[in-house]
C-alpha positions as a Markdown table, in Angstrom:
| # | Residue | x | y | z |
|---|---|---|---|---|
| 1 | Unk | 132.8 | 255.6 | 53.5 |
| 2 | Unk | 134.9 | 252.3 | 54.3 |
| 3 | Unk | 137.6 | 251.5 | 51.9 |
| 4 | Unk | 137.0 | 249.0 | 49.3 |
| 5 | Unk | 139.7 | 246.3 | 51.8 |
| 6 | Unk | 137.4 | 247.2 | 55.1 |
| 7 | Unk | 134.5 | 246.1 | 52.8 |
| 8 | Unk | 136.3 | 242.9 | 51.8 |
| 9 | Unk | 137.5 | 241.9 | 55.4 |
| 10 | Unk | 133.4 | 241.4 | 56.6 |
| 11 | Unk | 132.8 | 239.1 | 54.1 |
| 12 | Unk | 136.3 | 237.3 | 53.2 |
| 13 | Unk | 139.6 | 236.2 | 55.4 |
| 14 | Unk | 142.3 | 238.5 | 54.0 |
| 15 | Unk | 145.9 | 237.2 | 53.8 |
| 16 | Unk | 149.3 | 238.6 | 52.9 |
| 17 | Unk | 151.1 | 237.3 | 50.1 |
| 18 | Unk | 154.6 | 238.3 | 51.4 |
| 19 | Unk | 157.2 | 237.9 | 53.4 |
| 20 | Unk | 157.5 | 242.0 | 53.7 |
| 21 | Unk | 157.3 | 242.5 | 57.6 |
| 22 | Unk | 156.5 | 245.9 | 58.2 |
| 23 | Unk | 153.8 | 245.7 | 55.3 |
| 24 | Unk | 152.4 | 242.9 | 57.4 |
| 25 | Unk | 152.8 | 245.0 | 60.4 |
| 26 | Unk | 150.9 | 247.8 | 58.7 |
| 27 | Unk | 147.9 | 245.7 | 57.0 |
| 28 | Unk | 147.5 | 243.4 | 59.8 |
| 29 | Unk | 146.5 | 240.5 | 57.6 |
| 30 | Unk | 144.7 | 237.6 | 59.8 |
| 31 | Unk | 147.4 | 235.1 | 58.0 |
| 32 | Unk | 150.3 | 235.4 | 55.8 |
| 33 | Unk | 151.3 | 233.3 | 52.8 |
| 34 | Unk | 155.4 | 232.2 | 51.1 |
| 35 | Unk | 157.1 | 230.9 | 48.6 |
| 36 | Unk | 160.4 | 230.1 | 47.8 |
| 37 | Unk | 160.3 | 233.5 | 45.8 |
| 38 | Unk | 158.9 | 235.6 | 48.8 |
| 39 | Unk | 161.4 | 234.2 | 51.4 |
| 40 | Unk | 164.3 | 235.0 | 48.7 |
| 41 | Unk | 163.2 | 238.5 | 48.5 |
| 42 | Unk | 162.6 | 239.0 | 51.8 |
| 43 | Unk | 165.9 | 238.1 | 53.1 |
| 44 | Unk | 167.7 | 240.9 | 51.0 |
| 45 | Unk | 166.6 | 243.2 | 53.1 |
| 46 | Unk | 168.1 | 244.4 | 56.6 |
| 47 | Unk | 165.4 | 243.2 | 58.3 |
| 48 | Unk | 166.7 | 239.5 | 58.7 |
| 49 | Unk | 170.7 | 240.5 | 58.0 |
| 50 | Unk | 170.8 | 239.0 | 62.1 |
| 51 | Unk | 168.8 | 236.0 | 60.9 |
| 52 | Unk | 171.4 | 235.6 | 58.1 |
| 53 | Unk | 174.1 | 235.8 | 60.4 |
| 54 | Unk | 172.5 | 233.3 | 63.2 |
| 55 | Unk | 171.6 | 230.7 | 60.2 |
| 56 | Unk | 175.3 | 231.0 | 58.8 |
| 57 | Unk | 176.6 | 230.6 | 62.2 |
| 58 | Unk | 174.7 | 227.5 | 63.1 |
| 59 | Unk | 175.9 | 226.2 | 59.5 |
| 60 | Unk | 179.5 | 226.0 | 60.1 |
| 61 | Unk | 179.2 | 223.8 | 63.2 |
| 62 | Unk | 177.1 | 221.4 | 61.3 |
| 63 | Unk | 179.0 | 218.3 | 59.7 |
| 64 | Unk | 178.9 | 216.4 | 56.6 |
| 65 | Unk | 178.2 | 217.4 | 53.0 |
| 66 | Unk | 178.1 | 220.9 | 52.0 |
| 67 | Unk | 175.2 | 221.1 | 49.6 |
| 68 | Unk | 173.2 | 219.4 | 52.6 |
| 69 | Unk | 174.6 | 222.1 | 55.1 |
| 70 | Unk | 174.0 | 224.8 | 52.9 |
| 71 | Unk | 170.4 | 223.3 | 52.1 |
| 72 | Unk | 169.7 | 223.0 | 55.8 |
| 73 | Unk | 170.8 | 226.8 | 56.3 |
| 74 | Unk | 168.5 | 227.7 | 53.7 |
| 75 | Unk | 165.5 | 225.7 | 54.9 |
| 76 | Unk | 166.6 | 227.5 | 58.5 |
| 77 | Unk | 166.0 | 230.7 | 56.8 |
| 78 | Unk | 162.7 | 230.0 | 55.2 |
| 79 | Unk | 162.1 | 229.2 | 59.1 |
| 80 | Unk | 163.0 | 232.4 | 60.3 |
| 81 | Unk | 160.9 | 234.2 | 57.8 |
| 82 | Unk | 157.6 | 232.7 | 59.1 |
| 83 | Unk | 158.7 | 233.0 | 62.5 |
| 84 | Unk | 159.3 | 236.5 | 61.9 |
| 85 | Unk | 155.7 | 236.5 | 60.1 |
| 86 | Unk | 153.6 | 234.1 | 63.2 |
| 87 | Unk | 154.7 | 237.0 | 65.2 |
| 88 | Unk | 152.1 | 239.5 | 63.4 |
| 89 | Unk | 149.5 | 237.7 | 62.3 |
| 90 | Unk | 146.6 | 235.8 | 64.5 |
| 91 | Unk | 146.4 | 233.1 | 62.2 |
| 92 | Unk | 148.8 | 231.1 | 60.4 |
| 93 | Unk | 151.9 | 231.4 | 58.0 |
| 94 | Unk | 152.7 | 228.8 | 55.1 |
| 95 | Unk | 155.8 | 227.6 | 54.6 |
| 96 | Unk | 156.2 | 225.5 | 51.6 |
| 97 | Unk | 158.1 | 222.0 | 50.8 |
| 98 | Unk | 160.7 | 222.4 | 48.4 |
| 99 | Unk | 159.5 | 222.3 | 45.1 |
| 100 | Unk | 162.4 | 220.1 | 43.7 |
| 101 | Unk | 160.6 | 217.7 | 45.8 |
| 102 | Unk | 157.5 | 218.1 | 44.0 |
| 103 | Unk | 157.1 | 214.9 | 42.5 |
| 104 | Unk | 158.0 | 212.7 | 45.6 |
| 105 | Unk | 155.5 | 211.9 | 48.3 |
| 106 | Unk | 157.8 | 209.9 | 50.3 |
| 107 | Unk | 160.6 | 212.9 | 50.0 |
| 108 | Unk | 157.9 | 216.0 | 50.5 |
| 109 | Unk | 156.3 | 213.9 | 53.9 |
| 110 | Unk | 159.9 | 214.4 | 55.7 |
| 111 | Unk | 160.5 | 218.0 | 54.6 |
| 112 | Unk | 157.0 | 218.9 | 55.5 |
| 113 | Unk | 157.2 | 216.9 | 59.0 |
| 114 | Unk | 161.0 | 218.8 | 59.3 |
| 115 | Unk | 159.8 | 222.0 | 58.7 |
| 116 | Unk | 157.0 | 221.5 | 61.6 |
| 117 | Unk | 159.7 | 220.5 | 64.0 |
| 118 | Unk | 161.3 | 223.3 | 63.0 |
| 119 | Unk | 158.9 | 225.5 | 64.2 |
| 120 | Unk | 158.3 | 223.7 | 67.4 |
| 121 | Unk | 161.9 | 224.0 | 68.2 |
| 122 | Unk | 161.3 | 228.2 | 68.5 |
| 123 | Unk | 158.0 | 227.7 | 70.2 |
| 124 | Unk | 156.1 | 227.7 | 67.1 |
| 125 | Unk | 153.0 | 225.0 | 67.5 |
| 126 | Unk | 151.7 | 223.4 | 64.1 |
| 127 | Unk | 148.3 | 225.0 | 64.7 |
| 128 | Unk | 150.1 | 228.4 | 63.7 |
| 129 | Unk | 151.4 | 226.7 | 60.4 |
| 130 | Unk | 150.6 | 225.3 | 56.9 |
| 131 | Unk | 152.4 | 223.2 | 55.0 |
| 132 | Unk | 152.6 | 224.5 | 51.8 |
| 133 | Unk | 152.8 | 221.7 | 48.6 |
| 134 | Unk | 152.6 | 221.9 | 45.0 |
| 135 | Unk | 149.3 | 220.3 | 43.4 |
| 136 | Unk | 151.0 | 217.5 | 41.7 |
| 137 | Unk | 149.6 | 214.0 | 42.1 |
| 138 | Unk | 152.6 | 213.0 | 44.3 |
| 139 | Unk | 152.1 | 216.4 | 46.2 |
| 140 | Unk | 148.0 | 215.9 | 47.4 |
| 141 | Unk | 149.0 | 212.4 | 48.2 |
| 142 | Unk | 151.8 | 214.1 | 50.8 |
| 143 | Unk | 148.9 | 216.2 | 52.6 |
| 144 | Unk | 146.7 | 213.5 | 52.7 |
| 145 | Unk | 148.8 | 211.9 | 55.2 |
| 146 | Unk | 149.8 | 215.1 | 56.6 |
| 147 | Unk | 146.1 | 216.3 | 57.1 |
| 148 | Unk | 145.8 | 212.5 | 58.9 |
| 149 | Unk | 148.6 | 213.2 | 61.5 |
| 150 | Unk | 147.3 | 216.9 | 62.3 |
| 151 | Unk | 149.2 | 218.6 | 59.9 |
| 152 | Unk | 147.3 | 220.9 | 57.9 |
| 153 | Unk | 148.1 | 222.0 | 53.9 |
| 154 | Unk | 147.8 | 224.5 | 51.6 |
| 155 | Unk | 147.8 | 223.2 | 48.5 |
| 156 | Unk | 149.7 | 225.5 | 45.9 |
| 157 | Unk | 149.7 | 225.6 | 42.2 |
| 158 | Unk | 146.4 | 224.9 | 41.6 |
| 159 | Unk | 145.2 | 226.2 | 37.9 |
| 160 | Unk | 142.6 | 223.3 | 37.6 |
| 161 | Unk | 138.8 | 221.2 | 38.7 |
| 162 | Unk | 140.8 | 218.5 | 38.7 |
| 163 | Unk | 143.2 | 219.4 | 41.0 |
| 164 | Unk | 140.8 | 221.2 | 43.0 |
| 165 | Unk | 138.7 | 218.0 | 43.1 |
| 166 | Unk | 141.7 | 215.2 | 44.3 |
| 167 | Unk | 142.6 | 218.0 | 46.9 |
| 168 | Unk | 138.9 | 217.6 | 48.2 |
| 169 | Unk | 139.4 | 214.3 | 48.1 |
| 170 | Unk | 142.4 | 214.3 | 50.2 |
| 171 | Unk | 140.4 | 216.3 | 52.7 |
| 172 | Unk | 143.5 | 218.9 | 52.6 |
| 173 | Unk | 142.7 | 222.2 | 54.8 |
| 174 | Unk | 143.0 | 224.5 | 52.3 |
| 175 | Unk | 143.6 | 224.7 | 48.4 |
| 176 | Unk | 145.1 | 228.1 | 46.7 |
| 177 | Unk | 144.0 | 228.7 | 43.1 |
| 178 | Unk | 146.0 | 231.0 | 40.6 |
| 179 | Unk | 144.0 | 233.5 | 39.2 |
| 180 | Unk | 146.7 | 235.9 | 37.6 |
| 181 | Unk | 148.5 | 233.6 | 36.5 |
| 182 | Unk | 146.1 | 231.4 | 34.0 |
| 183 | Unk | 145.2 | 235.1 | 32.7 |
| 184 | Unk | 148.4 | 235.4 | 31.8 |
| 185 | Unk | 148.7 | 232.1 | 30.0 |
| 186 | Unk | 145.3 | 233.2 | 27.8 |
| 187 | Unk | 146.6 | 236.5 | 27.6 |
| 188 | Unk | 149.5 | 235.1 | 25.4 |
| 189 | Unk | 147.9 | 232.2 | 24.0 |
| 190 | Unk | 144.5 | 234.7 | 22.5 |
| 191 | Unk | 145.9 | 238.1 | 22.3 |
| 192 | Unk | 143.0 | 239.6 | 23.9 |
| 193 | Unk | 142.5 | 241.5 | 27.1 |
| 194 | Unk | 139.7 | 240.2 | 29.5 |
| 195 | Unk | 137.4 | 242.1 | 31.8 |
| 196 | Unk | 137.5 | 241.2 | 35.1 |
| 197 | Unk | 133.8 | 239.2 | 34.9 |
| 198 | Unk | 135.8 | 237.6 | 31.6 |
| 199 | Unk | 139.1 | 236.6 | 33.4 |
| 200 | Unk | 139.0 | 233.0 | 32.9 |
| 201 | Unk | 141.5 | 232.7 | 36.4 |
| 202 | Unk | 138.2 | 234.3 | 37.8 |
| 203 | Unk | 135.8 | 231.7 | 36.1 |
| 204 | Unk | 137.9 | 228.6 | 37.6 |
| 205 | Unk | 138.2 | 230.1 | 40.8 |
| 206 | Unk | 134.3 | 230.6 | 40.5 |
| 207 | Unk | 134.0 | 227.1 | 39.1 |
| 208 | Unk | 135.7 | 225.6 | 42.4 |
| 209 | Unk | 134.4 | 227.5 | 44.8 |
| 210 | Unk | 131.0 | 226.4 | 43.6 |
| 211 | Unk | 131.9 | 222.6 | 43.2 |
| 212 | Unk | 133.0 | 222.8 | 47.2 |
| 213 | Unk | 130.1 | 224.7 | 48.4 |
| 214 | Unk | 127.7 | 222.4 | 46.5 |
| 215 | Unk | 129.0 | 219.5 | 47.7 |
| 216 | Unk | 129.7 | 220.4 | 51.2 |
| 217 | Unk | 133.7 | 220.4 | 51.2 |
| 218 | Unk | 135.1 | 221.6 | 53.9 |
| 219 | Unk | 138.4 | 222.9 | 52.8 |
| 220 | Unk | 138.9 | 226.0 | 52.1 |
| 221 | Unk | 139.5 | 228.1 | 49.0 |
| 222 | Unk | 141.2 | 230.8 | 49.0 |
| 223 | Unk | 142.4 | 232.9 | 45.4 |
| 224 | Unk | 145.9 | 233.5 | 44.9 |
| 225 | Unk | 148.0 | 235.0 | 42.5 |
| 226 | Unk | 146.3 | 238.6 | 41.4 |
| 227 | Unk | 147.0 | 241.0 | 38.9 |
| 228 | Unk | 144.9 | 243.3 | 39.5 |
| 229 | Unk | 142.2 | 244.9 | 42.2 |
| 230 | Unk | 139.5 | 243.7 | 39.5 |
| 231 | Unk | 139.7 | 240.3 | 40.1 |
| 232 | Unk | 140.1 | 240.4 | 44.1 |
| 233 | Unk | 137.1 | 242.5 | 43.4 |
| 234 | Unk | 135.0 | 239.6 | 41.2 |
| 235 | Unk | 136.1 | 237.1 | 43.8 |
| 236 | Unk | 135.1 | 239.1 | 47.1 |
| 237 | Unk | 133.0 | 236.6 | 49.6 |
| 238 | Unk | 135.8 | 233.9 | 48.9 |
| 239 | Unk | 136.8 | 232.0 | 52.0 |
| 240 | Unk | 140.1 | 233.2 | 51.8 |
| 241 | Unk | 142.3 | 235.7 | 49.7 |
| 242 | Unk | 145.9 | 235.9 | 49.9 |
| 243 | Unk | 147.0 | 239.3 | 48.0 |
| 244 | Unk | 149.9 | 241.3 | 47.6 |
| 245 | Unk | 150.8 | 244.4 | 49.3 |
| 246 | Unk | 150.7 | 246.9 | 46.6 |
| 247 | Unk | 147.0 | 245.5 | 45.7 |
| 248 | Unk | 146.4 | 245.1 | 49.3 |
| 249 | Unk | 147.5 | 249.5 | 49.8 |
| 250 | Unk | 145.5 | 250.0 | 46.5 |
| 251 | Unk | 142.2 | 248.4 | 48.1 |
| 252 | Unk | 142.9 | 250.1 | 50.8 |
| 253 | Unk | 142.7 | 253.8 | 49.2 |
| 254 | Unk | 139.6 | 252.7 | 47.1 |
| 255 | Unk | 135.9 | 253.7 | 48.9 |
| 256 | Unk | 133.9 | 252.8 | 46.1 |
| 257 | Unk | 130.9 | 250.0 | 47.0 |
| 258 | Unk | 132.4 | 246.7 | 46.5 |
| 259 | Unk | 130.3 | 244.0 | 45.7 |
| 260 | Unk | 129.7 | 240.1 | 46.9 |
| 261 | Unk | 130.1 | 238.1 | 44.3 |
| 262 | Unk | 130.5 | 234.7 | 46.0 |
| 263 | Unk | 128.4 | 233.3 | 48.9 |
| 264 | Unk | 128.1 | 229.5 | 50.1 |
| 265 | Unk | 124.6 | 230.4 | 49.7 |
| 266 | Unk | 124.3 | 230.9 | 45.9 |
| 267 | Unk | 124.7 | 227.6 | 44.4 |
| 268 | Unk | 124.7 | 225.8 | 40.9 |
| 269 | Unk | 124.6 | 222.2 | 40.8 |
| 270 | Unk | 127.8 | 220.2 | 40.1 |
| 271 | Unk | 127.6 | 216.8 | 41.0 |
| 272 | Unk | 130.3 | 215.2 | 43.3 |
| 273 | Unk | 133.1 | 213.2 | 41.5 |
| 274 | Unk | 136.1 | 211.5 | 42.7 |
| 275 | Unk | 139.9 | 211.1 | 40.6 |
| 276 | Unk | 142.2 | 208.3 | 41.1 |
| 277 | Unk | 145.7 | 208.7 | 39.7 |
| 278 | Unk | 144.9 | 207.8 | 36.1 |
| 279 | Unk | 141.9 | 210.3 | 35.4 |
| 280 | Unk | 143.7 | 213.1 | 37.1 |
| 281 | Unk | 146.6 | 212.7 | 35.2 |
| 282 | Unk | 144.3 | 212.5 | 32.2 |
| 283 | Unk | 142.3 | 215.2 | 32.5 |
| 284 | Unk | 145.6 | 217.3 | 33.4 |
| 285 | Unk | 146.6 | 216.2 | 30.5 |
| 286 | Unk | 144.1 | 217.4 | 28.4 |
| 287 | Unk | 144.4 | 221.0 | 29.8 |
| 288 | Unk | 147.5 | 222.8 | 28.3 |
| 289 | Unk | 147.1 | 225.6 | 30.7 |
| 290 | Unk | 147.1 | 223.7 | 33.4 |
| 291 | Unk | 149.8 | 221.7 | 32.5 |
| 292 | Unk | 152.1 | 224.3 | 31.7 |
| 293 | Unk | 151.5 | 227.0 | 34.6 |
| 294 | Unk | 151.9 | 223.9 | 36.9 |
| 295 | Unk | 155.3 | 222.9 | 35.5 |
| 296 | Unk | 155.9 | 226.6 | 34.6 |
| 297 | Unk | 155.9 | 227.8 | 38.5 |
| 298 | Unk | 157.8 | 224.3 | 40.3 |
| 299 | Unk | 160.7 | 225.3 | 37.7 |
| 300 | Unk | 160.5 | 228.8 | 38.9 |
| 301 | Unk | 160.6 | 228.3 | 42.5 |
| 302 | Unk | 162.8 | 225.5 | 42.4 |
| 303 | Unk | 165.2 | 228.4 | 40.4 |
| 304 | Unk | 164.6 | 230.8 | 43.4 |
| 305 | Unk | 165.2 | 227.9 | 46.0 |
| 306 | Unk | 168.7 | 226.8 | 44.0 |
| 307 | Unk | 169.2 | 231.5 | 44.1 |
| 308 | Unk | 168.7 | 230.6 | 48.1 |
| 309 | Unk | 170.9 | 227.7 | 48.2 |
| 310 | Unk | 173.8 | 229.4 | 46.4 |
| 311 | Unk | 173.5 | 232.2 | 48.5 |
| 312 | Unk | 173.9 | 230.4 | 51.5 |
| 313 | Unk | 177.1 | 228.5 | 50.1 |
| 314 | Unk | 178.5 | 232.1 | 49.6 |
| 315 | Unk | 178.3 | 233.2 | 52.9 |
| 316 | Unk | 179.4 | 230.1 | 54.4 |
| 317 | Unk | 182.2 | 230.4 | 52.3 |
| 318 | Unk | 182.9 | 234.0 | 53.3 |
| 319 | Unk | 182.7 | 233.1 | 57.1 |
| 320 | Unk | 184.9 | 230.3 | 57.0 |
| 321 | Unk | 187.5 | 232.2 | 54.7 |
């Protein structure tokens, strides 16, 4: 009998949530996924202690302000990770835009268009990466262009239709809705536990996935954010689903019959609607959950960025001592 992660890989593109490189090495994802969180973690282990080094090293011969040396050290680190990752995988790795830039299109366009060069400057063509942003207003209005110069997006954050549908209308490659962590926010605002078929992060991913297919949009969903193997399980046939590793090892031991439960095929209508700025902040508005998680996760990888940041000033301080 195949394991329950063989079963999944015929019907859905399996990704890596993590910047773990012999996990990658050992699951051979198709593309990998990371986050100011994931590239924190990552480089406290030995595996990038030379990366460290390098980064440091090309940070003292920089001039000018040191908050801006130290933030371009840590942005060259974030590099290094996904290098480290393109490596593994056939497909691509996203590297996000820093989410204290969340909230400025102009400000998230030159990271983003940075972070490409980066890459190129190690041999790394765009066509390997996404551009990671957070599903603020400001944030889908920053892939838009992107998408138009050849750069394509992942659109992070995502807890909501109406964020799903102004990233569709931004024609952005690919859109990454939270599952685990909307259960979470009902888990503490009800008090009840929810069945996998119940998970309301499973209903909204549902929800979306059915709005695109209906309507013929081409970018592509893929689930994020799991707490459990039950709901990768209720969203198996998904374009795309970027798990952890320990759910990924847990899928992997399972050779029960997993199900399809989503197919382009099996569709309910849901008319097409467009958002301009006002009704999408509206309707955010008028979902707490939404609103919350949103704000909820830029704060905490904008706290894990700053953890990078100071880091970085550390060691620069160390090797100049």
């Amino acid at each position: 009998m195949t394991s329950k992660l063989d079963q999944l890989r015929e019907i859905t593109t399996v990704v890596a949530d993590t910047g773990d490189i012999e996990a990658v090495a050992r699951l051979k994802p198709v593309d990998c996924t990371t986050n100011p969180s994931i590239v924190l973690k990552a480089l406290g282990t030995p595996m990038f202690a030379d990366a460290i080094k390098e980064a440091v090293a090309w940070g003292k011969k920089q001039g000018g302000n040191p908050e801006a040396v130290s933030s371009a050290v840590a942005d060259r680190l974030a590099i290094s990770v996904g290098a480290a990752l393109v490596k593994l995988v056939p497909g691509r790795v996203s590297t996000e835009v820093d989410a204290d830039l969340s909230f400025d299109t102009e400000a998230s366009l030159a990271k983003a268009r940075a972070i490409i060069a980066a890459y190129k400057d190690r041999g790394i063509g765009q066509d390997r990466i996404l551009i990671k942003l957070a599903s603020t207003w400001e944030g889908i209005r920053a892939a838009e262009v992107l998408q138009k110069e050849g750069i394509d997006c992942n659109l992070t954050l995502l807890f909501s239709k109406a964020q799903a549908i102004a990233c569709a209308d931004a024609k952005v490659f690919l859109i990454s809705p939270f599952v685990g962590r909307i259960l979470d926010w009902y888990k503490k605002s009800t008090g009840k536990d929810y069945t996998a078929e119940e998970d309301p992060g499973v209903i909204s991913v549902r929800e979306i996935y059915n709005y695109y297919k209906t309507n013929d949009i081409k970018t592509i969903v893929m689930g994020a954010s799991f707490r459990s193997a039950g709901e990768i399980e209720a969203l198996a046939g998904c374009d795309r689903l970027t798990i952890s590793p320990n759910l990924l090892d847990e899928l992997a031991k399972d050779e029960g019959k997993l199900e399809r439960k989503l197919s382009p095929e099996s569709r309910k209508p849901d008319p097409k609607v467009s958002v301009d700025e006002k009704t999408f902040r509206w309707m955010m508005n008028e979902d707490a959950m939404a609103t919350e998680k949103l704000a909820e996760g830029i704060r905490a990888f904008a706290k894990d960025l700053g953890t990078l940041r100071t880091m970085v000033q550390r060691e620069l301080q160390l090797a100049a001592a």
